[in-house]
C-alpha positions as CSV (number, residue, x, y, z in Angstrom):
1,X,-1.0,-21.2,7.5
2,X,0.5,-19.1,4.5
3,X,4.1,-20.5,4.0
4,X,5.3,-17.1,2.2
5,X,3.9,-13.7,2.1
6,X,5.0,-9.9,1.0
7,X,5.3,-7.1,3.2
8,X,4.8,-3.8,1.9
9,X,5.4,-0.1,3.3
10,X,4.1,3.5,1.8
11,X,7.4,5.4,2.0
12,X,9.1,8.1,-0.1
13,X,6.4,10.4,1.3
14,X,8.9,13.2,2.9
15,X,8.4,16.6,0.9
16,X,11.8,19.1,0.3
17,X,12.5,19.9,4.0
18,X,9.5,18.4,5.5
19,X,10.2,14.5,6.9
20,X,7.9,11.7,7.2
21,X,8.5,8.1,8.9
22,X,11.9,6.3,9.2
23,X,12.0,4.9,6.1
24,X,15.7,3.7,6.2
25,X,14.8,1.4,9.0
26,X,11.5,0.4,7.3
27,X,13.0,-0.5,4.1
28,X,15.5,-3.1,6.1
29,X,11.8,-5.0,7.5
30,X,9.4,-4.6,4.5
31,X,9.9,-6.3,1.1
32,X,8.2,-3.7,-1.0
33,X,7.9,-0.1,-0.9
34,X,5.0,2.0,-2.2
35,X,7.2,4.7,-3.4
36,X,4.8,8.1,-3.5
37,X,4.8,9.7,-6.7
38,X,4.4,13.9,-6.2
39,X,0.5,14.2,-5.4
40,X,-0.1,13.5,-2.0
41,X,4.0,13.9,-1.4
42,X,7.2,13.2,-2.0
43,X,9.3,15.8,-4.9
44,X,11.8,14.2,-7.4
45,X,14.9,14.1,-5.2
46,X,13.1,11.9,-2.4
47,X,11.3,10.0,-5.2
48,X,15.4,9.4,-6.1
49,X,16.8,8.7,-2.7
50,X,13.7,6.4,-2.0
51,X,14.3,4.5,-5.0
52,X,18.1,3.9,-4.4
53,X,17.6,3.0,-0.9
54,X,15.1,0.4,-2.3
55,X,18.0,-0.7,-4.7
56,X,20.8,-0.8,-2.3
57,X,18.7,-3.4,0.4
58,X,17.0,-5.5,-2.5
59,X,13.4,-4.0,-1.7
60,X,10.8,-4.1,-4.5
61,X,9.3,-0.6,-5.9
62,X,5.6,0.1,-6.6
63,X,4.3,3.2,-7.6
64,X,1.7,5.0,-5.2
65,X,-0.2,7.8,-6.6
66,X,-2.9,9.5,-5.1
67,X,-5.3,12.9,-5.4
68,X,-3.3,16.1,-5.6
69,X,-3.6,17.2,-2.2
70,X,0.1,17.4,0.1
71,X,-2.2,20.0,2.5
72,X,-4.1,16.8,3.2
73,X,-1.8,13.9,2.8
74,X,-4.1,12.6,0.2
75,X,-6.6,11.4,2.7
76,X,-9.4,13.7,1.8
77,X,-11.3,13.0,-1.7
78,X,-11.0,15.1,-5.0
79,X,-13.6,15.6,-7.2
80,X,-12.5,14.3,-10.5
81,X,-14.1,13.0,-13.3
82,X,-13.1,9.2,-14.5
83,X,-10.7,10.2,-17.5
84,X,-9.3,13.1,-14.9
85,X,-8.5,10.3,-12.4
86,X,-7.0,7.8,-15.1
87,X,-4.4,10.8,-16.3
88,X,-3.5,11.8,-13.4
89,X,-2.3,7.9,-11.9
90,X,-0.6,7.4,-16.0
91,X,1.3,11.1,-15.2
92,X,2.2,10.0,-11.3
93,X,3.3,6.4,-12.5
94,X,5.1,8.2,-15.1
95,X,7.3,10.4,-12.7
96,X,8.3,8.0,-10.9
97,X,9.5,5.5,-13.4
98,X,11.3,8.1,-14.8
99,X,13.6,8.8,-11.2
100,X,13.6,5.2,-11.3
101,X,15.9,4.8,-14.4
102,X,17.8,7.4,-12.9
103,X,18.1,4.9,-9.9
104,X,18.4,1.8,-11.6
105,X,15.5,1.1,-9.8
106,X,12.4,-0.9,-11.7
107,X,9.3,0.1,-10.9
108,X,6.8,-3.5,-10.9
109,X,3.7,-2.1,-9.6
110,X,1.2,0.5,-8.5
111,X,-0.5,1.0,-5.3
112,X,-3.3,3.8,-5.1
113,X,-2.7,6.1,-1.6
114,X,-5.3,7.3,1.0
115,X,-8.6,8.7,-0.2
116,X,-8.2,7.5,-3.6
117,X,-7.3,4.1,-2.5
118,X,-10.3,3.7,-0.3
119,X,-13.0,5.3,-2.5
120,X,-11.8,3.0,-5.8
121,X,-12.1,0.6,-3.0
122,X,-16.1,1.3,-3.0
123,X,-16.8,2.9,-6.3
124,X,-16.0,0.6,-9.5
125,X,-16.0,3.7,-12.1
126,X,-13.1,5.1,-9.9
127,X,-11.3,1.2,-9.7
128,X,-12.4,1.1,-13.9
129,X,-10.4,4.6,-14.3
130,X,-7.5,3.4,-12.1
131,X,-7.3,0.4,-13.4
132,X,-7.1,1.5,-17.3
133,X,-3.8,3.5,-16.3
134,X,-2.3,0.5,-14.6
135,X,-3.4,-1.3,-17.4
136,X,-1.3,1.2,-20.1
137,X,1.7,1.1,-17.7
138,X,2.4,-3.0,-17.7
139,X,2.5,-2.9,-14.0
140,X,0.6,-5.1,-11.7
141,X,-1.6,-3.9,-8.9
142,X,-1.6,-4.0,-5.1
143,X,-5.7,-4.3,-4.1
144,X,-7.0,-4.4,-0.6
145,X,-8.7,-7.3,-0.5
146,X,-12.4,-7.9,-1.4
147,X,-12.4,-4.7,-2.9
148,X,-14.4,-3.1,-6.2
149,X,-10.3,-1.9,-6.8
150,X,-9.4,-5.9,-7.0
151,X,-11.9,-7.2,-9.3
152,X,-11.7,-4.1,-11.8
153,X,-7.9,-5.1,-12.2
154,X,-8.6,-8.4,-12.4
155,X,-11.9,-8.1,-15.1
156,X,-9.0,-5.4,-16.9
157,X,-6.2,-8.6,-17.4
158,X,-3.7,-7.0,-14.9
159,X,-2.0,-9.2,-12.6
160,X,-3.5,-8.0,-9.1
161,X,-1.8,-8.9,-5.5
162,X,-4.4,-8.8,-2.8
163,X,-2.9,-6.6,-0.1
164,X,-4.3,-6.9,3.9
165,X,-3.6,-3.9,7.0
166,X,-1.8,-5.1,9.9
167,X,-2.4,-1.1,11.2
168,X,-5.7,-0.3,10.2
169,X,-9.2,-1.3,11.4
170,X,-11.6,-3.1,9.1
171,X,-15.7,-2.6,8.7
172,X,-17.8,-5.7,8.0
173,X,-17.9,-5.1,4.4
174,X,-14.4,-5.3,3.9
175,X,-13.9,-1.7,4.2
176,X,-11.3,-0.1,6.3
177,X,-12.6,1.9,9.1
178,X,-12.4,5.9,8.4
179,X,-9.6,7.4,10.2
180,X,-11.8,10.0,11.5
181,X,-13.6,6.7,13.6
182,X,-12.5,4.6,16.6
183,X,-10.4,1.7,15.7
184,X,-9.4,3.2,12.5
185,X,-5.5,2.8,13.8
186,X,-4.3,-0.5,15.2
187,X,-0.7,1.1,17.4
188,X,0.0,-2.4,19.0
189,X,2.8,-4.7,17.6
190,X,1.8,-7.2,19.3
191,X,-2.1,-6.7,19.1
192,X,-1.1,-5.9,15.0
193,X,0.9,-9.5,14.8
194,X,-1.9,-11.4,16.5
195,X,-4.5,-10.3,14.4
196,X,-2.4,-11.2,11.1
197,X,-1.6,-14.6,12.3
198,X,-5.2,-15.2,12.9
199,X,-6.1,-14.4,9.3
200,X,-3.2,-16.4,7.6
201,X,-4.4,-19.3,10.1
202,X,-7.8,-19.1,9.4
203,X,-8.6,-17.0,6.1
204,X,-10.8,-14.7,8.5
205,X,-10.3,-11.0,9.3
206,X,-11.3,-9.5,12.7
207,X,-13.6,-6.5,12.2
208,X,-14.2,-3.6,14.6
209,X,-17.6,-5.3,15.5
210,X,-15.4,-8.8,16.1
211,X,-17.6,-10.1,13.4
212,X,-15.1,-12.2,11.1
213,X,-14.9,-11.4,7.4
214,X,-12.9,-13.7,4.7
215,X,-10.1,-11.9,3.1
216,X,-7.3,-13.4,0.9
217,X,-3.5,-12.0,1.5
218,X,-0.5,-11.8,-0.9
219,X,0.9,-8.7,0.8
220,X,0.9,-6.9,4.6
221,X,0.9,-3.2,4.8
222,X,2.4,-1.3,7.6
223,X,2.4,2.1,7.2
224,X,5.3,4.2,6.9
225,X,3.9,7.5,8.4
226,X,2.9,5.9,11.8
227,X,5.3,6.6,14.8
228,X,4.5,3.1,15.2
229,X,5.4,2.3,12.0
230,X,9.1,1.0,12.7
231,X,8.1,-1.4,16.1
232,X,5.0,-2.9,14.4
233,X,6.7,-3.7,11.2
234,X,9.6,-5.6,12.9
235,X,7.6,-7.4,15.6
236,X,5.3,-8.6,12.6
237,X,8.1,-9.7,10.8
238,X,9.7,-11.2,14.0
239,X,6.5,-13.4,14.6
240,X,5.8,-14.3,11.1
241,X,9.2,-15.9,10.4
242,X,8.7,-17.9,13.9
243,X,6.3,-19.5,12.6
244,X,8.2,-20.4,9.9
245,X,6.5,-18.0,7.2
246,X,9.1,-16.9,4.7
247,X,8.6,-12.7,3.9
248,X,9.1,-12.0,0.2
249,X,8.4,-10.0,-2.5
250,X,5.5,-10.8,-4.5
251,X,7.0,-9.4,-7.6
């Protein structure tokens, strides 16, 4: 079994009065955040906030852009053409590492949300334009797995962390499920921590079909929004460091 392994979090996605998740009590589980950057949500003062909380408990802080879309939480896909999509992840990935010196908070790495995430995921021209602005930033990237998004960073020269769901439900091609089908959410903690230790076991993935898939893991997502969110992360944690897997930051 893996003997040390990351465990990241989207968080910093509240929006002026609006909240979103716990992320207090997720940042004292996780050992990254994926700090959102003003397009799906978050504004500059909970960009700050999120950052110094990161600071304060020793968490590491990625970037996590996404389409232009708080009405949808970034889960629905933008048109934009290639050179619209690399400006807009540079000018997110900007933003926040500018709160972040504010903070005194580094910023080591980016993490595409939602729909942009999971269409780069499938589409290399998006992963190409994604990758080029990770590329002009100096900041690694945090891939799902087996994805067109992992081998465009790594065919660009960026050092590339291959991220796995402990929430979400994956298709036989390595896909996550839509959220819009059955199995897209996994709710469990316990069902969540299973499946996780099965894959650092064996290298192999359950899919929604129970079809295995191989998938390598340097980082665990739980996400942040999930009411969830908290339980899972903590009995994951919890069961991982029984079996005597160390949690840490990748970066």
């Amino acid at each position: 079994m893996t003997r040390s392994i990351d465990i990241n979090s989207d968080l910093g996605e509240a929006y002026g009065p609006w909240q979103m998740g716990d992320d207090a009590a997720m940042l004292d589980i996780v050992t990254s955040a994926n700090v959102a950057c003003g397009g799906h949500a978050s504004d500059p003062d909970t960009m700050y906030r999120t950052l110094v909380m990161c600071r304060e408990k020793g968490v590491t802080a990625g970037a996590h852009p996404g389409f232009p879309d708080r009405q949808g939480f970034g889960r629905r896909v933008i048109p934009m053409t290639a050179s619209e999509v690399t400006t807009m992840v540079a000018a997110q990935i900007g933003a926040l590492q500018g709160i972040a010196t504010l903070a005194g908070c580094p910023v080591t790495y980016v993490k595409p949300h939602g729909a942009l995430n999971n269409f780069a995921s499938a589409d290399r021209a998006t992963a190409d334009a994604i990758a080029v602005a990770v590329k002009a930033s100096g900041l690694a990237m945090l891939a799902i797995s087996g994805t067109e998004l992992e081998k465009a960073s790594r065919d660009a020269g960026i050092e590339t962390i291959s991220e796995i769901f402990a929430d979400r439900g994956y298709q036989e091609n390595g896909l996550l499920v839509p959220r819009s089908e059955p199995g897209a959410m996994i709710h469990d903690p316990q069902a969540a921590a299973e499946r996780i230790l099965h894959l650092l076991e064996t290298g192999r993935m359950q899919t929604v079909t129970g079809r295995e898939i191989p998938l390598a893991a340097q980082s665990i997502c739980v996400h942040g929004d999930e009411a969830s969110a908290v339980a899972l992360a903590a009995e994951l944690r919890a069961r991982l460091e029984a079996e005597g897997v160390t949690i840490t930051a990748f970066a």
